[in-house]
C-alpha positions as CSV (number, residue, x, y, z in Angstrom):
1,X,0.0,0.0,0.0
2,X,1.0,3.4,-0.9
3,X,2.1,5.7,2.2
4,X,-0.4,8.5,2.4
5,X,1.0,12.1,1.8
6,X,-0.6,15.4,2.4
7,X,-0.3,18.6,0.7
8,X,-1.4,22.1,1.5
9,X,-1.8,25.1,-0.9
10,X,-3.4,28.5,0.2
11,X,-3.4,32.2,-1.0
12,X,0.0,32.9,-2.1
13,X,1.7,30.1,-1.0
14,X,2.0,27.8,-3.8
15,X,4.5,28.0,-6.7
16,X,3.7,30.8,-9.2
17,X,5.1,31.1,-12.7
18,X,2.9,33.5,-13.7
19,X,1.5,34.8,-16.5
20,X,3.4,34.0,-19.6
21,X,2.1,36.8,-22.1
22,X,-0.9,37.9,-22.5
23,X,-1.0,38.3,-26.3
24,X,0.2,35.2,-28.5
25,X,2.6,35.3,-31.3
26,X,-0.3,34.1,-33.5
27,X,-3.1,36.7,-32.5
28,X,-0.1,39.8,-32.7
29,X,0.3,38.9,-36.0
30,X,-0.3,41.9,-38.4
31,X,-1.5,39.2,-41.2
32,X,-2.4,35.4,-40.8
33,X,-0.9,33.0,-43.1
34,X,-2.7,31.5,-45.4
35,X,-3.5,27.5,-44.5
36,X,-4.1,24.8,-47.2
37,X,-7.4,22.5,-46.6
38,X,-6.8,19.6,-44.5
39,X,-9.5,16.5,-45.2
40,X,-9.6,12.8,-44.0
41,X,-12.2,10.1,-44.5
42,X,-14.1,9.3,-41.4
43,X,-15.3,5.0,-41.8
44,X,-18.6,3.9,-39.6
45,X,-17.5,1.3,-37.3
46,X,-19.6,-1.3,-38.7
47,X,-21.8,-1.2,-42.0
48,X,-24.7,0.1,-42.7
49,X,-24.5,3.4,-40.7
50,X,-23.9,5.7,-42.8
51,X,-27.7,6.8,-43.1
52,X,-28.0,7.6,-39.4
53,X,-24.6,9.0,-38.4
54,X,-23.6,12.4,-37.6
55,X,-21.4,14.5,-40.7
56,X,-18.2,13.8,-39.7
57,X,-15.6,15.1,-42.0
58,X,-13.9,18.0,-43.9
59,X,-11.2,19.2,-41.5
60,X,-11.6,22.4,-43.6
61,X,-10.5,25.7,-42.3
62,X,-12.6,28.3,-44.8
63,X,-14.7,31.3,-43.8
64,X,-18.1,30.5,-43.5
65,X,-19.7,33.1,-45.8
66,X,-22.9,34.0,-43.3
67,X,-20.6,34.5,-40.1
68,X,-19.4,38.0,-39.4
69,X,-15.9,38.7,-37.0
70,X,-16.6,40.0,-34.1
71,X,-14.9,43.2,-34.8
72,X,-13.2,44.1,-31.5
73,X,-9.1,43.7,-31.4
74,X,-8.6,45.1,-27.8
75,X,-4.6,44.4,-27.2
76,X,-4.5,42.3,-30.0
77,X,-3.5,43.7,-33.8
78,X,-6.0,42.0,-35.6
79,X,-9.8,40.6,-34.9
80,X,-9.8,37.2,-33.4
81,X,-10.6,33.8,-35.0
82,X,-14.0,33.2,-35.2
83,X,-15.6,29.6,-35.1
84,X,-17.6,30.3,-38.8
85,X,-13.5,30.8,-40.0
86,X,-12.9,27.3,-39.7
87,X,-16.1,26.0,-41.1
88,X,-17.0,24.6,-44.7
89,X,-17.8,27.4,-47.1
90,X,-20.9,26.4,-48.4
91,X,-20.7,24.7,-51.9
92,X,-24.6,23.6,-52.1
93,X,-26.4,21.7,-49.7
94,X,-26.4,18.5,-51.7
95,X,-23.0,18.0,-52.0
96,X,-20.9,14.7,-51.8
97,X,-17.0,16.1,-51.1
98,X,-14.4,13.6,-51.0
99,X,-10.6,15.7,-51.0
100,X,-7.1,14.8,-50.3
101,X,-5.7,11.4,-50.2
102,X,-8.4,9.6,-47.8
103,X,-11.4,12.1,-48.8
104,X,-13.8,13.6,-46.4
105,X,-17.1,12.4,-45.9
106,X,-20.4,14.6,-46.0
107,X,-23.7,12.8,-45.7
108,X,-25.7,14.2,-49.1
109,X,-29.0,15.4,-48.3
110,X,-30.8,13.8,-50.9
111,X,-29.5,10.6,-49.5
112,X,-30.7,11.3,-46.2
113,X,-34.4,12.5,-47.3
114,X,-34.4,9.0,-49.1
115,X,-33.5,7.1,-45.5
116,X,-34.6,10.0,-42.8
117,X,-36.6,7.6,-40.7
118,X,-33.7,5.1,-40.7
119,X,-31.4,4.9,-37.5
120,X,-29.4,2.1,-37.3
121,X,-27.7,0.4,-33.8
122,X,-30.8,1.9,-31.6
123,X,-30.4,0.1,-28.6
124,X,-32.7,-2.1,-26.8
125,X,-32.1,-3.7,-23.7
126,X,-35.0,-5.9,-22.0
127,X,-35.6,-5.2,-18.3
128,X,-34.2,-8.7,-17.5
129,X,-31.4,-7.8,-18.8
130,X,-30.5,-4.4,-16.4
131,X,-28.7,-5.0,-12.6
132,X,-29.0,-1.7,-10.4
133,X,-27.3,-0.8,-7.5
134,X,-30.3,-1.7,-5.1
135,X,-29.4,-5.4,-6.4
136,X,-25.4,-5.5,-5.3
137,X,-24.0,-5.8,-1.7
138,X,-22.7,-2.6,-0.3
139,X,-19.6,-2.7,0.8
140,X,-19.2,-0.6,4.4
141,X,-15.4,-0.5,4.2
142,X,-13.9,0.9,1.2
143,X,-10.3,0.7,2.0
144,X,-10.5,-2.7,1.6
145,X,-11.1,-1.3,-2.4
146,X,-9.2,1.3,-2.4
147,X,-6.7,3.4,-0.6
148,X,-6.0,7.0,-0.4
149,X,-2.1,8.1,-1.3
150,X,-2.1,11.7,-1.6
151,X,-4.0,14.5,0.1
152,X,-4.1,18.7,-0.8
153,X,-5.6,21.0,0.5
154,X,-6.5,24.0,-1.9
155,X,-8.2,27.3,-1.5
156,X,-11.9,27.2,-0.4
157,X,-14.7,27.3,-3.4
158,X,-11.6,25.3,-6.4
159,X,-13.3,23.5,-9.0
160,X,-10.9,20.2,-10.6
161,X,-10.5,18.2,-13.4
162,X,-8.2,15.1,-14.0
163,X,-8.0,13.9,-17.4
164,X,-4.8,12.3,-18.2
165,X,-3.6,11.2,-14.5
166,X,-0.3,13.1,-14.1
167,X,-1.6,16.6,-14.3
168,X,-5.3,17.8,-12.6
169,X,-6.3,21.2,-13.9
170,X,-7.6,23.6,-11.2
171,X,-9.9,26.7,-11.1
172,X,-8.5,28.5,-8.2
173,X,-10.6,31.7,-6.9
174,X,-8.5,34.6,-6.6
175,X,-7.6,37.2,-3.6
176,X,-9.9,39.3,-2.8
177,X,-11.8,38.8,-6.2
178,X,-9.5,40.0,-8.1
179,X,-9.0,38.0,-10.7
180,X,-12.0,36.4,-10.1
181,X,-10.0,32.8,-11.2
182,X,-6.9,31.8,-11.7
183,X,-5.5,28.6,-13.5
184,X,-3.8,26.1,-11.5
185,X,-1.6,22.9,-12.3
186,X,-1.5,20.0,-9.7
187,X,1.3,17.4,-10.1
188,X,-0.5,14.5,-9.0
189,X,2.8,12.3,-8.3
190,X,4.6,15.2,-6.1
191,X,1.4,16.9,-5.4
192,X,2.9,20.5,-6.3
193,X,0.4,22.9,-7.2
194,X,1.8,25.6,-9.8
195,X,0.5,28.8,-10.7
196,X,-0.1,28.4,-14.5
197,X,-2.1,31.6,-15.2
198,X,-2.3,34.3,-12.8
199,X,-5.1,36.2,-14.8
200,X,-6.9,35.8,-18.4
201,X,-4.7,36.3,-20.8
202,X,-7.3,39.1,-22.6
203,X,-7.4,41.2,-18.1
204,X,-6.8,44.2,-19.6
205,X,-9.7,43.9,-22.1
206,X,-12.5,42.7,-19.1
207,X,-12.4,39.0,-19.9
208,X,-12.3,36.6,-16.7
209,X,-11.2,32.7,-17.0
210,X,-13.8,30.8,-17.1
211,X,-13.2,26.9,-17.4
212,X,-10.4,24.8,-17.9
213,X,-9.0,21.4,-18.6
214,X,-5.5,20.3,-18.7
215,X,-3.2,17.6,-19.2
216,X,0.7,17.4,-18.9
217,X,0.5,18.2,-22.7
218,X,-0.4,21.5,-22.0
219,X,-4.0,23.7,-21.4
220,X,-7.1,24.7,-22.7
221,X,-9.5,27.2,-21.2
222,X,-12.5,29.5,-22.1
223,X,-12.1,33.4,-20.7
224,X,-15.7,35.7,-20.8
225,X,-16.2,39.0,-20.8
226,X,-19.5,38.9,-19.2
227,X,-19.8,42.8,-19.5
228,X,-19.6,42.6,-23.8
229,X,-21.2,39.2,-24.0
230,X,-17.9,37.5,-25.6
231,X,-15.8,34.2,-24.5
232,X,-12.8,33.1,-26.0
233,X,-11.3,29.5,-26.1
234,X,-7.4,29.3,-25.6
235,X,-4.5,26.7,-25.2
236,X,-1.2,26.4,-24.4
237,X,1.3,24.1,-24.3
238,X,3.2,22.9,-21.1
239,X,6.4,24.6,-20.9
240,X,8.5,21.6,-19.6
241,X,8.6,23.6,-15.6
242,X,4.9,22.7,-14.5
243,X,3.3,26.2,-16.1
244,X,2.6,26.6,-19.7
245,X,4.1,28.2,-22.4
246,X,2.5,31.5,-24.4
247,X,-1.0,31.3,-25.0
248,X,-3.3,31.2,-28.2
249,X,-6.5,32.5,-29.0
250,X,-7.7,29.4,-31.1
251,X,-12.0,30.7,-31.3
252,X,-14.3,33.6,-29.9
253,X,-18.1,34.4,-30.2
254,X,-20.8,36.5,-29.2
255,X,-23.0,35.0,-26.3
256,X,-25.9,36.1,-27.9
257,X,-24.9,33.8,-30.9
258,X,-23.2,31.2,-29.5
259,X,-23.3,29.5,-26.4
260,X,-20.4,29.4,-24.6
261,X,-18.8,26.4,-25.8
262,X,-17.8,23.5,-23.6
263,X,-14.3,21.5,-23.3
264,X,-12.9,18.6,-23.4
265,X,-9.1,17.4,-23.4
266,X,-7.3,14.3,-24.8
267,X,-3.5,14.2,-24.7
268,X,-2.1,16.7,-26.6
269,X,-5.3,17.7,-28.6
270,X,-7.9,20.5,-27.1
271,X,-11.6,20.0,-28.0
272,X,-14.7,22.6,-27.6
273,X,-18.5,22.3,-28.9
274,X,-20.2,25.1,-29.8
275,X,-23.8,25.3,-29.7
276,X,-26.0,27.9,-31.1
277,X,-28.2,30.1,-28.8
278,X,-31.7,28.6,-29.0
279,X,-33.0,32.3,-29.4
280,X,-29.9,33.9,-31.2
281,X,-30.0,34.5,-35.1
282,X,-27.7,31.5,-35.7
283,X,-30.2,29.5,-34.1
284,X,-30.4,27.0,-37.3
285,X,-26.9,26.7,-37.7
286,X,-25.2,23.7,-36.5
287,X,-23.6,22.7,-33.8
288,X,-19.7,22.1,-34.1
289,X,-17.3,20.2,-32.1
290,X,-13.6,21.5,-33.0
291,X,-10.5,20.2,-32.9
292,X,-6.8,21.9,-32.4
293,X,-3.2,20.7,-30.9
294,X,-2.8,22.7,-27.9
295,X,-0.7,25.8,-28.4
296,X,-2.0,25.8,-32.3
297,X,-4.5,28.1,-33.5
298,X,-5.0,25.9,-36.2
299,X,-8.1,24.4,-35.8
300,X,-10.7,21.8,-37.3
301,X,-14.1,20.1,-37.1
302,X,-13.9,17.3,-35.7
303,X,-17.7,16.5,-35.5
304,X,-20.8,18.6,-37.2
305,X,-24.3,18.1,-35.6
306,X,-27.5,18.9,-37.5
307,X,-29.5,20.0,-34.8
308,X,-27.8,20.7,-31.0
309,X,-25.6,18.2,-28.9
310,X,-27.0,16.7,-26.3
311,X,-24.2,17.4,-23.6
312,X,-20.4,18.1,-23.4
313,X,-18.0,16.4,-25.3
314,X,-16.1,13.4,-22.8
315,X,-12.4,13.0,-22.6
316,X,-12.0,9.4,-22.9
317,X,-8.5,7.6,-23.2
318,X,-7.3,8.2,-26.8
319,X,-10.7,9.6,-28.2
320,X,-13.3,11.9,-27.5
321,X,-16.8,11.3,-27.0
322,X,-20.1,13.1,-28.6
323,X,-23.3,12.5,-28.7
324,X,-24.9,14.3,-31.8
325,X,-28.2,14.1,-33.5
326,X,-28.6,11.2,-36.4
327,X,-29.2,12.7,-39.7
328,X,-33.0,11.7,-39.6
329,X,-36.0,13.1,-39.5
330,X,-37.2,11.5,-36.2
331,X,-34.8,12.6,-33.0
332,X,-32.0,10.4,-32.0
333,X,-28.8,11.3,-30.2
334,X,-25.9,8.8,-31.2
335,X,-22.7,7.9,-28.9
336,X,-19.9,8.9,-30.8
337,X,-16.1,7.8,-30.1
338,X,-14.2,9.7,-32.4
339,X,-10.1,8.7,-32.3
340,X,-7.9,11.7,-31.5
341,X,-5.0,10.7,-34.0
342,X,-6.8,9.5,-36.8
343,X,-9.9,11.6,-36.9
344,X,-12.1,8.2,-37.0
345,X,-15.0,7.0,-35.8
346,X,-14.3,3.7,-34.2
347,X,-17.8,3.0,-31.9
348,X,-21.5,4.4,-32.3
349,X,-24.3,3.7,-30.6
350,X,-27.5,5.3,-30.8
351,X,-29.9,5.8,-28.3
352,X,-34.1,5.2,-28.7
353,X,-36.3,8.1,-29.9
354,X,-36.0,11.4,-27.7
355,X,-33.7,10.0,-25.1
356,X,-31.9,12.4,-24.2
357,X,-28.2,11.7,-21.8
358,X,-27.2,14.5,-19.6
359,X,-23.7,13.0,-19.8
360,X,-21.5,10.5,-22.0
361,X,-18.6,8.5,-21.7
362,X,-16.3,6.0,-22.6
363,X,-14.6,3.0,-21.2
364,X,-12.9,-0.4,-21.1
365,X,-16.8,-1.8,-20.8
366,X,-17.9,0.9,-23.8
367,X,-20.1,3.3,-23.9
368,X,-21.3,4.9,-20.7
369,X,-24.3,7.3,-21.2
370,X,-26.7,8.9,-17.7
371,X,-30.0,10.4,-18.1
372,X,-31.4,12.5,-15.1
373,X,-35.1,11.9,-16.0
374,X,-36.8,8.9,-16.6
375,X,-39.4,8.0,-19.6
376,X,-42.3,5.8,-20.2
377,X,-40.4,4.0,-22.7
378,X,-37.1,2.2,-23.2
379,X,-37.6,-1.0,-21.0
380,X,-34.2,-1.5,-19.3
381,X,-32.8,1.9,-20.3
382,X,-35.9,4.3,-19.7
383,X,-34.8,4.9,-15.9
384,X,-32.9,7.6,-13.7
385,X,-29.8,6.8,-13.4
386,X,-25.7,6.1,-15.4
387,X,-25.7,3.1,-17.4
388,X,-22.6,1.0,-18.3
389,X,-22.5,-2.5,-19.9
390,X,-21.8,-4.8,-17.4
391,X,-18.9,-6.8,-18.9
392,X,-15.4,-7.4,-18.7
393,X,-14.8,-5.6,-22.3
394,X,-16.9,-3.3,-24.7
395,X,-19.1,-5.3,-26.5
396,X,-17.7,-7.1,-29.8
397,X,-18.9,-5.3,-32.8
398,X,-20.4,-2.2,-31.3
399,X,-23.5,-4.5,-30.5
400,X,-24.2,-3.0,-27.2
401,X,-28.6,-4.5,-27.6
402,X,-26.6,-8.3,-26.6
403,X,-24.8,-7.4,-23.5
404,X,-26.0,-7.1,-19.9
405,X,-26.3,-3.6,-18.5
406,X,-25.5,-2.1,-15.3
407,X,-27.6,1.1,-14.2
408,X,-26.5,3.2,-10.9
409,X,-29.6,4.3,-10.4
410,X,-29.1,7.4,-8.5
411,X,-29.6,11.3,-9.7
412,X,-26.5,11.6,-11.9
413,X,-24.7,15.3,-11.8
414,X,-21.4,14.5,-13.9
415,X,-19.7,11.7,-16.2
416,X,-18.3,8.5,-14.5
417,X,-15.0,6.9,-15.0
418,X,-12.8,4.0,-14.6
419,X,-9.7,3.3,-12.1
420,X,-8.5,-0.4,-11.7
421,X,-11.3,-3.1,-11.9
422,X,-13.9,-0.8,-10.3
423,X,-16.7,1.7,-12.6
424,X,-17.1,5.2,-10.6
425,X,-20.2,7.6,-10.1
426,X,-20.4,10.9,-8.0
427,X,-23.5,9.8,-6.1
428,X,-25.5,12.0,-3.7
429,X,-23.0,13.2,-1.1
430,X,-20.0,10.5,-2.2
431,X,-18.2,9.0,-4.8
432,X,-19.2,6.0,-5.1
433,X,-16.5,2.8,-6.9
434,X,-19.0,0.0,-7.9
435,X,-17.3,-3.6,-8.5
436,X,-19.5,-5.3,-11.5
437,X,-17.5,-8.5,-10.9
438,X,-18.2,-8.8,-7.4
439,X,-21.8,-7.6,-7.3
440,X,-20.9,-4.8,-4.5
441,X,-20.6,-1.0,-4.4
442,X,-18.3,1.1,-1.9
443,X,-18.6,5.0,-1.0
444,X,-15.8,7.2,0.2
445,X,-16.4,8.9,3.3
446,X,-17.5,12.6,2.9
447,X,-15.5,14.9,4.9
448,X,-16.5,16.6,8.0
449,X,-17.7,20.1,6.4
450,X,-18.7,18.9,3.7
451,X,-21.2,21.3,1.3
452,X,-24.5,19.7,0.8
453,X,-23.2,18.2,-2.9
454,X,-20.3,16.5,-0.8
455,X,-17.0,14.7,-2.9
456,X,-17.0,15.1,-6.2
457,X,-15.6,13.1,-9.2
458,X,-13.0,14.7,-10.9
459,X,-11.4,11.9,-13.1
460,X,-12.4,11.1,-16.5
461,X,-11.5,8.5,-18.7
462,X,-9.8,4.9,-17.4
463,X,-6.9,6.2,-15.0
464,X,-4.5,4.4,-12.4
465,X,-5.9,6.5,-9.9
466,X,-9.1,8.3,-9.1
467,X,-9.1,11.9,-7.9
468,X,-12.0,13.5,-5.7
469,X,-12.7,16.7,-4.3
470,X,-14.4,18.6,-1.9
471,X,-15.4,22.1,-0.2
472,X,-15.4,21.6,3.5
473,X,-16.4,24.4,6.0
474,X,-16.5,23.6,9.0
475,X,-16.7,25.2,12.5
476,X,-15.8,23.1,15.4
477,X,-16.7,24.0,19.0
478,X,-13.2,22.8,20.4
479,X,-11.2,23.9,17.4
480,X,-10.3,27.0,14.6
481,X,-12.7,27.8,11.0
482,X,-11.9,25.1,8.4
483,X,-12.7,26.1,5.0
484,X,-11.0,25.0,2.4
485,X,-11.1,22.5,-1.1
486,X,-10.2,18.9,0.0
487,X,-8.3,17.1,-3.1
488,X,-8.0,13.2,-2.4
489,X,-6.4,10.6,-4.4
490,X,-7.2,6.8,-4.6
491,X,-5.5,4.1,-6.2
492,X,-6.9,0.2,-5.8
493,X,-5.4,-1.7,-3.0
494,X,-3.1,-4.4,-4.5
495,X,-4.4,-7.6,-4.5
């Protein structure tokens, strides 16, 4: 077993780097250079799904012909990228394009009017054929599971995120409120926490960091200027030290456009998904998940959607997960595992008519989807709760309707993940590691001070290690305030 360590981090006391410029060699630029039109074939995991798939294809970089820039430079020389510069300039709305040496696939309209009421891989799953938690053995000692090796303490009110399992990112309020948040890195082997952004890179224009994910590749983050109704995504690499290097606007938009887009991370490749604002005047524009290397503003679309997303995008090991609407008249959202090197689609799964997941993820067992409102249809699946197959390995074939399936059937409020043998939820006041094999669940303890939403998962993905966290305030009649974010990690007791 692992000798416990503990770490402590408050105001001003942690390693700073600070800010590393606030303008990027890219966005200073008196003149972009001109970029050549990237395309690759995206292949359908199995045949015959082409009719019902999302467009995935042409990595092209053009203007989109109906977007305007938003106009405002502020410290930079030029107007920022928009997300409309990356997209497709339209060519007709019937059009088959297959480019460069693989070719890009576009679904042609025609095609699809022929087949709209065809959706292929729905999945149905009999009652029978769905365990819950109520039906496993809970387990009242969970260090017999697992077993806590590092503990840091952070400042009070820190959001995190672990998605490759060296590096955690960290959304750290600042002094005072001013910056509101700053951008933290937590070596998870050393438990260091460095200072990676002391402020948005655009302070002196109004904008405020927003959200963040990180990896020891580098960073990706959204800042907002709340008062102008603007966001901007960024990225930057890691510098080699713990911080990151010089920062690059990669997309912006106007909140009363575009929603502001949400993030995902996988290795060295930043992802974000724009939606448009039901009310906006882009309203019946797609939605867009896009693609860059972090530190790059050269971007891509990775996945188009015609019609919105149905959550964030899920940072999976080696891929990215979306769950887009099928090209069909009727309403399906399909599970999407796109590859982050080759740009493929390598699983689908669609779910029935109108089913809606509040999250999505992927695993060794496959896809992992959650809804947080139950229908009067579905069978197995129509329930509150976040579904996994419950098997050793994803299904064979992408034919998750054959497998059993597992449902922790508890209010879901983010994506689960995988550490060791064990599938992990953020139940009601714990995180929760649930072993299929051994039909029993475990919880780890909440914290004395605990808010009323208790630990939280912050892990995505299949990792060595699981990392939780926690806002604890408590005051204790024979002892001082405590108030502070609680960051615990877990790796599985050796066998």
């Amino acid at each position: 077993m692992t000798e416990s360590r503990e770490r402590t981090f408050g105001a001003g006391t942690h390693t700073s780097r600070g800010q590393r410029g606030r303008t990027s060699a890219h966005a200073r630029s008196s003149s972009r250079p001109s970029r050549q039109s990237t395309s690759r074939s995206f292949g359908s995991p199995t045949a015959g799904h082409a009719s019902s798939r999302p467009s995935l294809g042409a990595r092209s970089h053009g203007p989109h012909p109906n977007r305007k820039p938003v106009s405002r430079t502020g410290g930079f020389d030029k107007p920022l990228l928009t997300r409309r510069r990356f997209l497709i300039g339209a060519a007709g709305a019937g059009v088959l394009a297959v480019a460069g040496a693989g070719g890009a696939f576009m679904i042609n309209r025609s095609r699809r009017a022929e087949e709209a009421d065809t959706v292929e891989n729905v999945l149905t799953v009999p009652e029978a054929a769905v365990t819950t938690v109520d039906d496993l053995e809970y387990a009242e000692d969970s260090t017999a599971y697992m077993s806590k090796v590092m503990d840091v303490t952070l400042p009070y009110g820190s959001l995190v995120w672990e998605n490759d399992g060296k590096v955690a990112a960290c959304l750290i309020p600042g002094d005072d409120g001013t910056p509101l948040t700053q951008v933290g890195l937590l070596d998870l082997e050393t438990g260091t926490l460095t200072t990676a952004l002391s402020q948005a890179a655009g302070a002196a224009e109004g904008f405020e960091i927003y959200d963040v994910r990180a990896t020891s590749h580098g960073a990706l983050w959204i800042e907002s200027d709340i008062m102008d109704g603007l966001w901007r995504v960024l990225s930057a690499k890691s510098d080699g030290e713990g911080g990151l290097g010089e920062p690059v606007v990669m997309d912006e938009g106007l909140c009363e456009e575009w929603q502001t887009p949400t993030l995902a991370i996988v290795e060295d490749q930043g992802f974000w998904q724009v939606l448009p604002c039901l009310d906006g005047p882009c309203s019946t524009e797609d939605s867009v998940l896009m693609q860059a290397t972090l530190g790059s503003a050269d971007a891509s679309v990775a996945c188009t959607s015609h019609g919105r997303m149905a959550c964030a995008p899920y940072g999976a090991d080696g891929a990215v997960v979306v769950a887009p609407r099928t090209d069909t008249s009727s309403i399906h959202y399909q599970l999407t595992r796109i590859d982050v090197k080759t740009g493929q689609v390598t699983d689908t799964l669609a779910l029935p008519r109108s089913m809606k997941p509040l999250e999505v993820a992927f695993g060794p067992t496959g896809f992992s989807f959650a809804f947080d409102a139950g229908y009067a249809y579905g069978d197995g699946i129509a329930n509150i709760g976040t579904y996994t197959p419950d098997v050793e390995s994803a299904p064979s074939g992408g034919d998750y309707s054959r497998v059993p399936w597992f449902n922790y059937s508890r209010v879901p409020t983010c994506a689960p993940a995988w550490c060791g043998p064990y599938f992990f939820v953020k139940s009601t006041r714990s995180v929760c590691g649930v072993d299929l094999g051994g039909s029993t669940y475990f919880a780890f303890d909440a914290e004395d001070g605990a808010q009323s939403f208790g630990d939280y998962l912050a892990s995505s993905g299949a990792k060595d290690r699981i990392v939780t966290y926690a806002s604890l305030h408590d005051e204790p009649v024979d002892g001082p305030e405590v108030k502070r974010c609680s960051v615990r990690i877990w790796a599985p007791v050796s066998a």
